[in-house]
C-alpha positions as a LaTeX table, in Angstrom:
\begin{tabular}{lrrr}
\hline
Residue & $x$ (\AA) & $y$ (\AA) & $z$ (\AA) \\
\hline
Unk1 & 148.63 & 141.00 & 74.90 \\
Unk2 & 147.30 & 141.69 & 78.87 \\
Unk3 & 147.02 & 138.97 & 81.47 \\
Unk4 & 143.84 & 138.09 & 81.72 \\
Unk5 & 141.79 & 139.97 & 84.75 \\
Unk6 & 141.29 & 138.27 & 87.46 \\
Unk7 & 137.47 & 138.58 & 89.16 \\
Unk8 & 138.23 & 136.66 & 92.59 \\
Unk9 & 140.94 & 135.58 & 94.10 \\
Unk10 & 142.25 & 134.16 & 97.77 \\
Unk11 & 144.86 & 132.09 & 99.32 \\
Unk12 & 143.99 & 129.71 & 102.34 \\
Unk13 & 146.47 & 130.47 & 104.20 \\
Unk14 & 147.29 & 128.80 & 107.33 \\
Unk15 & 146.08 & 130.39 & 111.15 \\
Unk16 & 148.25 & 132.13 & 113.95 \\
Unk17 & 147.99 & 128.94 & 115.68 \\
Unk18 & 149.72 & 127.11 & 112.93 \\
Unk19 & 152.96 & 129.51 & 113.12 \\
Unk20 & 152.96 & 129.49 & 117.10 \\
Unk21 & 152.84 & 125.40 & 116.61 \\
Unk22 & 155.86 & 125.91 & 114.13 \\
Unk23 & 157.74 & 127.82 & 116.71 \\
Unk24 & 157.03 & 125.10 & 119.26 \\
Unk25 & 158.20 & 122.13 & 116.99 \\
Unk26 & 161.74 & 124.37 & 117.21 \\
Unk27 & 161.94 & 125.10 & 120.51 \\
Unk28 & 160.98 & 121.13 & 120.74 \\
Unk29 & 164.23 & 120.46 & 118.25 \\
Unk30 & 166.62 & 122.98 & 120.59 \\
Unk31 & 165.51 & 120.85 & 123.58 \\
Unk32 & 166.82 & 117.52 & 122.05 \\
Unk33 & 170.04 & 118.94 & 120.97 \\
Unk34 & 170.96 & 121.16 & 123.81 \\
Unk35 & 172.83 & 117.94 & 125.66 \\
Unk36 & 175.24 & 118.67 & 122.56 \\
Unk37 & 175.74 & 122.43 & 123.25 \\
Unk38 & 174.22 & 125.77 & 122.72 \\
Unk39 & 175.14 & 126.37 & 119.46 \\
Unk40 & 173.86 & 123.02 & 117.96 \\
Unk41 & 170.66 & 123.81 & 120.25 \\
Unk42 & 170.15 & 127.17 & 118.73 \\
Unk43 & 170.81 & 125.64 & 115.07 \\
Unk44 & 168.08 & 123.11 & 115.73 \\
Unk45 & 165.86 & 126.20 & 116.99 \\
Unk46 & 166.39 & 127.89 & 114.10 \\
Unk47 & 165.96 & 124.81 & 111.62 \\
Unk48 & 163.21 & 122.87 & 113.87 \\
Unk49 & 161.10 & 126.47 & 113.18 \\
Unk50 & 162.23 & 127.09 & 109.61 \\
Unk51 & 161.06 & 122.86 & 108.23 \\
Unk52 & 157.96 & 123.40 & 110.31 \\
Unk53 & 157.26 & 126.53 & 108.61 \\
Unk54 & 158.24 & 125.45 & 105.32 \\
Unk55 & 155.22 & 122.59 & 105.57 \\
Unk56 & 152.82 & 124.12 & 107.22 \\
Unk57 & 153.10 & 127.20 & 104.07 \\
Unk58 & 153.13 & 124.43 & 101.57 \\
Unk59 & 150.38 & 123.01 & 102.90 \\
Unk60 & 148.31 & 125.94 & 103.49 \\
Unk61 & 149.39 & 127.98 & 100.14 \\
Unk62 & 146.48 & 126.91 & 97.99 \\
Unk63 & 144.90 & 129.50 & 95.72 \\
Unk64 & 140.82 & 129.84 & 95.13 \\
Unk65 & 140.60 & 132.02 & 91.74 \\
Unk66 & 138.13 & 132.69 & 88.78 \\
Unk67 & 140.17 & 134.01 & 85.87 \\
Unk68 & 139.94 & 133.83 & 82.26 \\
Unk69 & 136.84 & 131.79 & 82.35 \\
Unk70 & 137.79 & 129.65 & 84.55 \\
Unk71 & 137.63 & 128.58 & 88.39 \\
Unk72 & 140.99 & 127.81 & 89.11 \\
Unk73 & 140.91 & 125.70 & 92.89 \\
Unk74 & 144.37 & 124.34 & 93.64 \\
Unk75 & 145.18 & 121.88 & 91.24 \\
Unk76 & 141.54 & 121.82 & 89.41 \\
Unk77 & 140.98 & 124.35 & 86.49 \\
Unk78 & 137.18 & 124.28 & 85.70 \\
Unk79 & 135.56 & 126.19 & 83.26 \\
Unk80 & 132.46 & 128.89 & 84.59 \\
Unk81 & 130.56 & 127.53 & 81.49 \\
Unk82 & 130.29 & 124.05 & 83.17 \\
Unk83 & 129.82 & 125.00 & 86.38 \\
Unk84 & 125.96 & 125.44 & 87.57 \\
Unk85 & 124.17 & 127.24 & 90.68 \\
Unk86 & 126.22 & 128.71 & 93.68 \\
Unk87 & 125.19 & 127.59 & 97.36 \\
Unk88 & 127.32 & 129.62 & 100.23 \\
Unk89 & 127.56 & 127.35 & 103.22 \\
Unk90 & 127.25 & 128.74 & 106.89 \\
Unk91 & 129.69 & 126.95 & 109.52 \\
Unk92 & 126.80 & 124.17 & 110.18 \\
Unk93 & 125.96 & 123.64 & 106.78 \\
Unk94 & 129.65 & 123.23 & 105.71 \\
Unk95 & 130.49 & 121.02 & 108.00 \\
Unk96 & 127.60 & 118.85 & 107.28 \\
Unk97 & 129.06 & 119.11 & 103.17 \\
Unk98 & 131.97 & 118.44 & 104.73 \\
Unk99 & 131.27 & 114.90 & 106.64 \\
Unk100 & 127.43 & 113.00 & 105.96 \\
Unk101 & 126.25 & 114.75 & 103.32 \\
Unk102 & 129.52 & 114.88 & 101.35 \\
Unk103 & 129.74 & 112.71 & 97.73 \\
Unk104 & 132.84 & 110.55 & 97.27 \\
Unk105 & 133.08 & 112.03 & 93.70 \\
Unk106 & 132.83 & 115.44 & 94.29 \\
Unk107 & 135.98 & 117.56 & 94.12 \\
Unk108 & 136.43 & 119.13 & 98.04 \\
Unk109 & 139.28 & 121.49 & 98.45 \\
Unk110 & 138.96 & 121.11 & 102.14 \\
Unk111 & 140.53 & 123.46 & 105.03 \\
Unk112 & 139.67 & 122.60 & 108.22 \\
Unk113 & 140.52 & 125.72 & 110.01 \\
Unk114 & 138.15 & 127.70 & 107.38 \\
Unk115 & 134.78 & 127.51 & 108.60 \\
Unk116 & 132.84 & 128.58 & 105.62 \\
Unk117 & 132.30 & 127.28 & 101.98 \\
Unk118 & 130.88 & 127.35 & 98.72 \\
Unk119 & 129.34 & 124.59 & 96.78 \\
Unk120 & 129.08 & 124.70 & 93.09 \\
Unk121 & 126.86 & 122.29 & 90.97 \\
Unk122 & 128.82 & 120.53 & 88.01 \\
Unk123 & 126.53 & 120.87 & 84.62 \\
Unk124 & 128.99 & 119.10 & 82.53 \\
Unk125 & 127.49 & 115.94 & 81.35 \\
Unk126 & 130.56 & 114.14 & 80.59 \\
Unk127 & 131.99 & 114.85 & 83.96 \\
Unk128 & 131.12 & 112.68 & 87.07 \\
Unk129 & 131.70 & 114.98 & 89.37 \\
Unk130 & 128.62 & 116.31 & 90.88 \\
Unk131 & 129.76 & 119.10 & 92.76 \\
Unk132 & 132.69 & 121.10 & 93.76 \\
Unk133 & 133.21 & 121.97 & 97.36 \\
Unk134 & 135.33 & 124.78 & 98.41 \\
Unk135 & 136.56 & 126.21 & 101.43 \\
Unk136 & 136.72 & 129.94 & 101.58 \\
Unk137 & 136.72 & 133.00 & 104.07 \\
Unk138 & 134.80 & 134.73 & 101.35 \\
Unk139 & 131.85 & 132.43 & 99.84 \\
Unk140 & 129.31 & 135.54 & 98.99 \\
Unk141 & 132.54 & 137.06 & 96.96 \\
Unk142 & 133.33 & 134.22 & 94.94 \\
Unk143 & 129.78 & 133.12 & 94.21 \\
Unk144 & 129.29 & 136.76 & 93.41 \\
Unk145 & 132.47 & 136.63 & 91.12 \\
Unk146 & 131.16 & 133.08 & 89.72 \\
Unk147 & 127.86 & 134.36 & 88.59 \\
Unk148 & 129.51 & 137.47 & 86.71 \\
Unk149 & 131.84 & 135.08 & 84.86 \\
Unk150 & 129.28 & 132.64 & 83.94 \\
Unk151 & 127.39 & 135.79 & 83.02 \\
Unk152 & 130.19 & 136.91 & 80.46 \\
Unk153 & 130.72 & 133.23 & 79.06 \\
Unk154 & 126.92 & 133.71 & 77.98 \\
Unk155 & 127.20 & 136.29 & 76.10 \\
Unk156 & 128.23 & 136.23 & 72.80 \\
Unk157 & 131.76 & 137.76 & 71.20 \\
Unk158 & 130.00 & 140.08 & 68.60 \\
Unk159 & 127.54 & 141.45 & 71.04 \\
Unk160 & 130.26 & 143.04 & 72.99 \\
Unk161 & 130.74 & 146.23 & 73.37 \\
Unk162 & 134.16 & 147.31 & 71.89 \\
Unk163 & 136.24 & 150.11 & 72.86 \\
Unk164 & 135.56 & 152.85 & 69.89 \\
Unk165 & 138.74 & 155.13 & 69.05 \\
Unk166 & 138.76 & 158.82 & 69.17 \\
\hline
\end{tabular}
């Protein structure tokens, strides 16, 4: 059996700034323990940098794919076939998604530091959610990828082309 292929995927990862920031909270940690030496000051440079890093990765490691049939955004798994029409969102218009014009029951995978997005229409009529918001470097891409998955959910098993033997 193969993995299934994936069509799109990217991780949000954090910015430069972030990792200069994590340096600073160490050099911040050396500072308060250098009245107990320089080897406790260099340990807390070391560890100050290393917990700073560790949460500002975890924080920032969240994956946007579409695999299998599915859009797979952090946590969420949502399947193309409920999923409806694609907007990509400028800078402006996301961050207008983003604050007035943003539903309290729509599922936003927000990233501050990623200036673009893509906003996907829920079709699902058992699901409340009207929309799902998501942050990504690459919104042409994924509604690009979207629309060829949906396209492939449409059609049906038998009228696929197989792979003929020679």
């Amino acid at each position: 059996m193969q993995p299934p292929v994936t069509a799109f995927e990217e991780r949000l990862t954090a910015p430069r700034s972030w990792w200069l920031i994590c340096f600073l909270v160490g050099i911040a940690s050396a500072l308060i323990a250098l009245p107990f030496g320089s080897l406790p000051a260099l340990g807390a440079l070391v560890g100050g940098t290393a917990v700073a890093a560790v949460v500002a990765s975890s924080y920032c490691s969240v994956r946007i794919r579409v695999v299998a049939g599915s859009l797979v955004a952090g946590e969420a798994r949502i399947p193309v076939t409920a999923l409806g029409a694609s907007e990509v969102l400028g800078p402006k218009e996301a961050q207008a998604w983003r604050t007035y014009k943003a539903d309290p029951r729509a599922f936003m995978l927000l990233r501050s530091y990623v200036p673009t997005a893509l906003r996907v229409e829920i079709t699902d009529p058992d699901d409340t959610t009207p929309y799902v918001y998501l942050s990504t470097r690459t919104p042409e891409r994924l509604a690009k990828a979207l629309a060829e998955a949906q396209a492939a959910s449409e059609t049906p098993s038998d009228a696929r082309p197989e792979a003929q033997a020679d």
